[in-house]
C-alpha distance (Angstrom), angle and dihedral (degrees) to the residues before:
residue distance angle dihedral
X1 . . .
X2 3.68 . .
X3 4.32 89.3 .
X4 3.06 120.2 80.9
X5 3.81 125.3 -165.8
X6 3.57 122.6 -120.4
X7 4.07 121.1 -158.1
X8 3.67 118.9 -106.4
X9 3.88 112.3 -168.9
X10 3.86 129.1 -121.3
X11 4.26 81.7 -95.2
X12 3.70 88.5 55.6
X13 3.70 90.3 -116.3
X14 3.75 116.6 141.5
X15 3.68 116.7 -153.9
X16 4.16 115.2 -162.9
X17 3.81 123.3 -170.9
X18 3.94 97.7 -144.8
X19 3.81 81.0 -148.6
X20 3.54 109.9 66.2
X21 3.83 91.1 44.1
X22 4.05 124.5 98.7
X23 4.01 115.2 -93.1
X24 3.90 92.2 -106.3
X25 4.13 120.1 15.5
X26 3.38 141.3 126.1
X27 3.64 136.4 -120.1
X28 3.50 129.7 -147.7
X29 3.87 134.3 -148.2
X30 3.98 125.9 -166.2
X31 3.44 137.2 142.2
X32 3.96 98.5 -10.9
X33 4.00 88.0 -45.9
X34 3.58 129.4 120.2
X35 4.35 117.1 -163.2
X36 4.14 122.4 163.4
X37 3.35 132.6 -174.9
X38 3.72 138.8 -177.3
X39 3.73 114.5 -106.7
X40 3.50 117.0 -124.2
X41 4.04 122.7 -123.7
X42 3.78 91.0 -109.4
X43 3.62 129.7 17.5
X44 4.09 133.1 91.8
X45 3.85 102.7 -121.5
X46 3.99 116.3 -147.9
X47 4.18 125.4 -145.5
X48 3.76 101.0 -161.2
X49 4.10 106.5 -171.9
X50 4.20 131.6 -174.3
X51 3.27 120.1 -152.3
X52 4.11 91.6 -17.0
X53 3.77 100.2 -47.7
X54 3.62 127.0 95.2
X55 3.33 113.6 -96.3
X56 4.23 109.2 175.7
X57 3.84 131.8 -13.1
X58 3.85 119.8 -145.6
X59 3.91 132.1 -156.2
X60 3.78 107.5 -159.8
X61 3.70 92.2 -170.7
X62 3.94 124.8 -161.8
X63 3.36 139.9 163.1
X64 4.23 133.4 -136.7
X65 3.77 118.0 -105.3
């Protein structure tokens, strides 16, 4: 999987060391879950929600000519 799921604490506080994270990413928050992943150097990335949570997330990856 390209997500991977960060941990959220008991106090639903979600603590992120800049450091060990890629250069450029993304992370995501729904229902009480944290997920990142690193963006890759071409694509257009999709957040499709229902009803105001995140449903699926979509890489349409390309590459320049």
């Amino acid at each position: 999987m390209r997500m991977k799921e960060l941990d959220v604490n008991i106090d639903g506080i979600l603590q992120v060391d800049t450091m060990e994270l890629p250069s450029n990413c993304v992370i995501i928050l729904s229902r009480g879950k944290a997920k990142v992943a690193e963006l890759p150097a071409f694509a257009e990335t999709k957040i499709v929600t229902h009803q105001g949570q995140v449903k699926r997330v979509k890489w349409d990856e390309g590459e320049e000519f």
